[in-house]
C-alpha positions in Angstrom: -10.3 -2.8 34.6 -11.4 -1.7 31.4 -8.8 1.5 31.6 -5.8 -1.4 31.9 -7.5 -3.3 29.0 -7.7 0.1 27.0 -3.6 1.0 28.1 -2.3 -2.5 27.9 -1.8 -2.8 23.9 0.2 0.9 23.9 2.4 -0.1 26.9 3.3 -3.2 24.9 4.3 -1.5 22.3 6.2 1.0 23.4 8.2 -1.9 25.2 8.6 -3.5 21.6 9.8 -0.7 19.5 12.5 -0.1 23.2 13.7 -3.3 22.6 13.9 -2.9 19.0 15.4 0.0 19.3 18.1 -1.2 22.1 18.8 -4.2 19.6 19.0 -1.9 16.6 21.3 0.3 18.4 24.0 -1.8 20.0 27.3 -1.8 17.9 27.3 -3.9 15.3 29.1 -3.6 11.7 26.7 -4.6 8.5 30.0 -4.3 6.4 30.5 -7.3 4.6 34.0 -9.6 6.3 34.1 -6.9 9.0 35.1 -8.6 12.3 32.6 -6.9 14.1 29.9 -8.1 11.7 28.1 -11.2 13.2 25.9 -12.0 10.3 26.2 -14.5 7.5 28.3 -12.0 5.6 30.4 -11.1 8.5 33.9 -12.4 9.5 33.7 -12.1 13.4 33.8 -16.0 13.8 37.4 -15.7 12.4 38.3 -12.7 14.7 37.3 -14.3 17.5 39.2 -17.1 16.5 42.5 -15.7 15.8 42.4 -13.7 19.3 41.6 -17.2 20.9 45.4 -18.2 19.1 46.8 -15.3 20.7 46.6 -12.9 17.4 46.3 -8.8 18.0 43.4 -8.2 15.8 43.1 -4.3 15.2 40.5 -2.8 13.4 41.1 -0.1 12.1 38.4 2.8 10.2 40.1 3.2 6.4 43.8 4.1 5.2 43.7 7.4 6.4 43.7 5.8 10.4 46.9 4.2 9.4 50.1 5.3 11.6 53.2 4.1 9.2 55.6 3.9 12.2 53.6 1.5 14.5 53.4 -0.8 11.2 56.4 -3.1 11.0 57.5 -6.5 11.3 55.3 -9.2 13.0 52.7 -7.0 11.2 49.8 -8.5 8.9 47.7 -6.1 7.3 44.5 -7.2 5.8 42.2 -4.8 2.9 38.7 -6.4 2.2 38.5 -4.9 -0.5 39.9 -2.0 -2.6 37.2 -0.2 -4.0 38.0 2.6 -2.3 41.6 3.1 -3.5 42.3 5.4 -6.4 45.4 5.0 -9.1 47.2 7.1 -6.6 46.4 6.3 -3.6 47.0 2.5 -3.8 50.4 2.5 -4.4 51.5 4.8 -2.3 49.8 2.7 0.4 51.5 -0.4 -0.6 54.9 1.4 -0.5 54.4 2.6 2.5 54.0 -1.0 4.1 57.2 -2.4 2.8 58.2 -3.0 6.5 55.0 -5.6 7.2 55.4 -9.1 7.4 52.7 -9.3 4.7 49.8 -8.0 3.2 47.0 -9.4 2.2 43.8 -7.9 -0.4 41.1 -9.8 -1.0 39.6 -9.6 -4.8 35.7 -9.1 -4.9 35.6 -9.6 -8.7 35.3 -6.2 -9.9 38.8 -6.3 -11.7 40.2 -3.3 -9.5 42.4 -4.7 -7.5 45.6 -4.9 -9.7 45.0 -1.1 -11.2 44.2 0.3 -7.5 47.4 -1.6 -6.2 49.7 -1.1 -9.4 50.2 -5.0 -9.9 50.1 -6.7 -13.1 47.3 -8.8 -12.4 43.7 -9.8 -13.8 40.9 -11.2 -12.4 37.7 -13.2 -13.7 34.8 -14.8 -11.8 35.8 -18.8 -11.0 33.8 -21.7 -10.8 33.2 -22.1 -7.5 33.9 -25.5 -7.3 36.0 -26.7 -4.3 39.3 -26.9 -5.5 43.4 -27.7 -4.0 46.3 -25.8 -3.0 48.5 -27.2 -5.6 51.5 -24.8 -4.4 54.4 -24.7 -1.8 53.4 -21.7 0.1 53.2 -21.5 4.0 49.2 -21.5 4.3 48.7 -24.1 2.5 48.8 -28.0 3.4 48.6 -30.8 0.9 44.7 -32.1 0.8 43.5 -28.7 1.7 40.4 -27.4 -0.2 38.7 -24.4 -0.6 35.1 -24.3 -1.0 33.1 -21.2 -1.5 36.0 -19.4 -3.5 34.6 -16.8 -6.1 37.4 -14.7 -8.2 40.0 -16.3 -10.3 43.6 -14.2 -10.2 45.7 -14.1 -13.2 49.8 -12.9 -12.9 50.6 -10.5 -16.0 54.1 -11.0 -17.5 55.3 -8.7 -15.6 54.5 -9.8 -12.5 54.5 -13.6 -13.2 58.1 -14.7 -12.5 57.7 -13.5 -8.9 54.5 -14.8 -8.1 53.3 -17.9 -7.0 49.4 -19.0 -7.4 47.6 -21.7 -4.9 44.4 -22.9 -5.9 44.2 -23.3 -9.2 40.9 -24.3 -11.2 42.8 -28.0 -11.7 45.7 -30.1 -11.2 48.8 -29.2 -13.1 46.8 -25.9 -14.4 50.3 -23.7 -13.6 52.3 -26.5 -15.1 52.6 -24.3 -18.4 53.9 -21.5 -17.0 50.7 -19.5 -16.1 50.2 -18.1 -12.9 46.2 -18.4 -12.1 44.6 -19.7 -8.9 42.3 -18.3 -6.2 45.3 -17.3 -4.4 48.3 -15.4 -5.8 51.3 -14.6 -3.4 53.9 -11.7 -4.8 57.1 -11.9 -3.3 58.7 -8.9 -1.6 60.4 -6.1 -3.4 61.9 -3.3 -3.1 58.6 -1.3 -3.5 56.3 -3.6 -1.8 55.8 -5.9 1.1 55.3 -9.9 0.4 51.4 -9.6 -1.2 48.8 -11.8 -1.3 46.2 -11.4 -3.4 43.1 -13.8 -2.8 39.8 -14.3 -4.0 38.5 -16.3 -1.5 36.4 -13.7 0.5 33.5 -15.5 1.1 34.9 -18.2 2.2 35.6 -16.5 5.3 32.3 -15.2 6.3 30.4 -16.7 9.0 28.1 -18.5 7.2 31.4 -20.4 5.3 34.5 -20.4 7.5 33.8 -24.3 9.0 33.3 -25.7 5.4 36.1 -27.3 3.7 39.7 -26.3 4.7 38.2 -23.1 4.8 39.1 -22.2 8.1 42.6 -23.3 8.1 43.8 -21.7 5.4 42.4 -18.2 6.7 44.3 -19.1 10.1 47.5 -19.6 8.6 47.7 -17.0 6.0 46.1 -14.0 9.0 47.4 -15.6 12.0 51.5 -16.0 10.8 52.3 -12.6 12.6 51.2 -11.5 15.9 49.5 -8.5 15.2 46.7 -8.6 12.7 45.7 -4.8 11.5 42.1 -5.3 9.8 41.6 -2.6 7.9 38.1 -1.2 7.2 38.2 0.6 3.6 36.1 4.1 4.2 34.8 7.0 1.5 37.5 9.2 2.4 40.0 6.8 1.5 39.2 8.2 -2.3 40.7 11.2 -1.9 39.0 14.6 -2.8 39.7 14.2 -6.2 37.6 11.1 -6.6 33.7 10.8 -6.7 31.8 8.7 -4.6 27.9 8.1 -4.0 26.0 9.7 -1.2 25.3 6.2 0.6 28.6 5.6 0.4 29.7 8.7 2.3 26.6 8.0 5.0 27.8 6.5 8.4 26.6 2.8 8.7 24.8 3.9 12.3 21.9 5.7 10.1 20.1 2.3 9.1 19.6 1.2 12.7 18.1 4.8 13.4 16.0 5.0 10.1 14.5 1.6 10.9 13.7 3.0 14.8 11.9 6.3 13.0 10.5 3.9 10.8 8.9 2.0 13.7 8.0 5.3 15.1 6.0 6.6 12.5 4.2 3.3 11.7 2.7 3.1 15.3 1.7 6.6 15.1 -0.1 6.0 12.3 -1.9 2.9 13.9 -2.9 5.4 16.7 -4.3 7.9 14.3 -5.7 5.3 12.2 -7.7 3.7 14.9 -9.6 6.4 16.1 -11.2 6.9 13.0 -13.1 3.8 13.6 -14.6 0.4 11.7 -15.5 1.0 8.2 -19.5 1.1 8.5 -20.9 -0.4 5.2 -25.2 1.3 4.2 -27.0 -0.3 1.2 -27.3 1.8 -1.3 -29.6 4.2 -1.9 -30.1 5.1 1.2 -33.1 6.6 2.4 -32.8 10.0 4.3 -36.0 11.8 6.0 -36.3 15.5 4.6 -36.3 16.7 8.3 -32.9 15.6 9.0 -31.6 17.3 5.5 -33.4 20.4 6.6 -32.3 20.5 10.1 -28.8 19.3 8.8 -28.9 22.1 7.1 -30.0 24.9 9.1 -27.3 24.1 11.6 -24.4 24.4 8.4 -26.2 28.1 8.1 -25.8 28.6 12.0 -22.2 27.3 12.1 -21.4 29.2 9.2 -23.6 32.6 10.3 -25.2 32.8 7.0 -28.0 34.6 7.7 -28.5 35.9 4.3 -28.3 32.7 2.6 -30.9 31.3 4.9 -33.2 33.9 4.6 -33.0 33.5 0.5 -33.8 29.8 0.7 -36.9 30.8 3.1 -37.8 33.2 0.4 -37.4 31.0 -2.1 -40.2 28.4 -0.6 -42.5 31.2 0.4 -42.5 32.0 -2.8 -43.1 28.7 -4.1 -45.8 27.9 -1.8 -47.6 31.0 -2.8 -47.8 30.8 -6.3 -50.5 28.1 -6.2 -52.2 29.6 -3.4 -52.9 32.6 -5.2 -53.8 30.7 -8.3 -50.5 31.7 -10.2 -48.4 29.6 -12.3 -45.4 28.1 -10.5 -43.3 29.8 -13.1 -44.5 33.4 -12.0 -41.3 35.9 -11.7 -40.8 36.6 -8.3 -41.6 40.6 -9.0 -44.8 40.3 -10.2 -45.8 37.5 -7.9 -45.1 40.3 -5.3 -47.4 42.6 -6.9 -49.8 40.2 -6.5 -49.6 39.3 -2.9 -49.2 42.9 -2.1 -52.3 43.8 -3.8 -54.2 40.5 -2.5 -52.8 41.3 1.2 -53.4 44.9 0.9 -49.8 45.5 2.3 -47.5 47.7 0.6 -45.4 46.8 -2.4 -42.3 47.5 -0.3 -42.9 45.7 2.0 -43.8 42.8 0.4 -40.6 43.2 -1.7 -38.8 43.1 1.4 -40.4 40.1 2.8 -39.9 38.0 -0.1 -37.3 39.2 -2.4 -34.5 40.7 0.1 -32.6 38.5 1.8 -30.3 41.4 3.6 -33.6 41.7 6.0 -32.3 39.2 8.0 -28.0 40.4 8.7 -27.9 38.1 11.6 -29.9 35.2 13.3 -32.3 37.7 15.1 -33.4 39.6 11.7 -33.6 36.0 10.3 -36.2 34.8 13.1 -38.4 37.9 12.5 -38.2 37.3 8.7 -39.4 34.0 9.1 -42.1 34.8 11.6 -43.4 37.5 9.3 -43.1 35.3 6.4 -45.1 32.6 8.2 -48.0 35.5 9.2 -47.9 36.5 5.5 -49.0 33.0 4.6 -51.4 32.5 7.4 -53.2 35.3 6.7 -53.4 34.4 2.8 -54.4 31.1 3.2 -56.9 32.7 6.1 -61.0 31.5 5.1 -62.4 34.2 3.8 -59.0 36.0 1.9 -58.9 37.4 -1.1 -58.0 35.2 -3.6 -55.7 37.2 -6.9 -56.6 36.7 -10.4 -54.8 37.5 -13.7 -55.1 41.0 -14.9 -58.3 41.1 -16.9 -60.2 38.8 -14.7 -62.6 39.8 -12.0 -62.0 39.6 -8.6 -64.4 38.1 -5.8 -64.3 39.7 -2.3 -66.4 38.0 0.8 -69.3 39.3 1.9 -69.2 41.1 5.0 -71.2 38.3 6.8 -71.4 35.3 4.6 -68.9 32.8 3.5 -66.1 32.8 1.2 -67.1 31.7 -2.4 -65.5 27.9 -3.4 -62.6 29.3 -4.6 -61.8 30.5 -1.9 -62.2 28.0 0.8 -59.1 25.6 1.8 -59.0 22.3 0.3 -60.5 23.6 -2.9 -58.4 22.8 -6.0 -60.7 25.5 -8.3 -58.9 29.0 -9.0 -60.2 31.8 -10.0 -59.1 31.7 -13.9 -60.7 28.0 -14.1 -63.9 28.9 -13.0 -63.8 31.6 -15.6 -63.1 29.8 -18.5 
């Protein structure tokens, strides 16, 4: 039981970031007015619609995927957007669809449309007010209103005795001659199919389409041919000549899968993360027992096989612990306080020297252990009843008798040296 509690969690998870992943994964446009786009920026509602009226909606992946001779009459041909048409490149593509019933661009307010199509037109942002066809042209009905319109389309003089605008910011606003509204149609020509030019994207996104007359007009201006071609403006569509940003030229698929390694990488780091643990909070200062330093520490020296720097800090508190005892000042250099103890313990300099002052005596943890053992007799045998006790040079020294007691200097426990009882 407790190995299902432990499991559990991480099986439902891995179920979650499947499903996320499956959801993430399954086709599905994020361009804005694609019809395979279901979101509130999509147009698939519309799509779906004019294929329920018996419309051939084609998408179709930029310009380039274009085949001239299957494009003809009972043709519509619809551009989002031209951001993606150069100077060049537009024209040529609208010459080359002088055979369509019609096509239609829509205007997203950038003022690019007329240069990347050739047309004398201008645009500006409208008010967004809902506002009436006020024009003659086939999509249009009288009482129809737009709502959710954003760019307003102006006809330059050159253009503007073959255009005709629907949609204009108010009643009688064309009555002067201008040629403004939401919608501008451009009559067919020699060098270009009937065009309409709208500004009225967003009112056909999902989130729009069943506001207003909204819907109709979007229906009668797309669904007046049988075959809709929807074309979906890419990068490549700038030609190489032409510049262009490096999310622009990444495949829309890569946000699904960067959200999925996303997912990924944020449950592996719960994983990690929880094996290091609760945060334990310790009032402060905390109070540690010299054993467990020491012992903490001699197993750092074994784990790092430092013999040599153990054996210096065993030195180093023989040394300090036989100062006193000897009745030398702690500050004693550690050469003559060898002298000392070698003339107090009657053992050669040498090998005093090497006892306390060499810490290459112990090159591994064997040499260490007799180091400290003969360091430990050393002391024992100092602080021994009846030892010799070292005194400054100039002072005299007392030795036991060879049956009787060690003087009070001498004994352990007494605090009296030598030089005090001198002085």
């Amino acid at each position: 039981m407790r190995a299902v509690r432990r499991w559990a969690p991480w099986v439902l998870l891995v179920l979650v970031v499947a499903v996320v992943a499956a959801l993430l994964s399954t086709p599905r446009s994020g361009e804005p007015l694609s019809p395979a786009n279901n979101g509130p920026d999509g147009a698939q509602a519309l799509a779906e619609v004019l294929r329920q009226e018996g419309v051939d909606v084609e998408l179709v992946a930029g310009t380039a995927g274009l085949d001239p001779s299957s494009l003809g009459p009972e043709t519509t041909l619809l551009l989002p957007h031209t951001r993606y048409l150069g100077p060049e490149t537009g024209p040529d593509l609208v010459a080359g669809l002088a055979d369509v019933d019609q096509l239609v661009v829509l205007a997203d307010g950038t003022g690019e449309v007329g240069a990347s199509l050739g047309l004398d037109v201008e645009e500006s942002w409208g008010a967004g007010i809902p506002v009436a066809a006020d024009c003659s042209a086939p999509f249009a009905r009288e009482g129809d209103q737009l709502v959710g319109w954003d760019v307003l389309l102006a006809a330059g003089s050159q253009d503007r005795p073959a255009t005709t605008a629907c949609f204009p910011p108010g009643a009688g606003h064309n009555l002067g001659g201008a040629r403004e509204g939401a919608v501008l149609v451009l009559e067919q020509d020699g060098s270009r199919p009937r065009t309409v030019l709208a500004g009225i994207g967003p009112t056909w996104t999902n989130a729009r389409i069943t506001e207003g007359a909204n819907a109709a007009v979007a229906l009668r201006l797309l669904g007046g041919s049988d075959r809709l071609v929807w074309v979906q403006p890419q990068p490549s569509d700038l030609g190489l000549e032409a510049g262009g940003s490096l999310w622009d030229v990444l495949p829309r698929s890569l946000t699904p899968a960067l959200w999925v390694v996303g997912g990924g990488v944020l449950a592996l780091a719960l994983w990690r993360g929880r094996r290091l643990g609760a945060v334990v909070t310790e009032p402060l200062p905390a109070v540690v027992r010299s054993t467990e330093t020491t012992v903490s520490r001699a197993r750092l020296y074994h784990q790092a096989h430092d013999s040599r720097h153990a054996a210096r800090a065993v030195q180093s508190g023989a040394r300090r612990r036989l100062a006193p005892l000897l009745g030398l000042p702690t500050t004693t250099g550690a050469d003559r306080l060898a002298e000392v103890v070698g003339r107090v313990s009657g053992r050669p300099l040498d090998q005093v020297r090497h006892l306390l002052l060499d810490p290459g005596a112990a090159h591994d943890d064997a040499g260490l252990l007799v180091l400290v053992r003969e360091i430990h007799a050393l002391e024992d045998e100092l602080r021994r009843p009846g030892g010799p006790v070292a005194t400054e040079p100039g002072y005299p020294a007392d030795y036991p008798d060879q049956g009787g007691s060690a003087p009070a200097a001498q004994r352990p426990g007494t605090s009296t040296s030598t030089a005090e009882r001198t002085r």
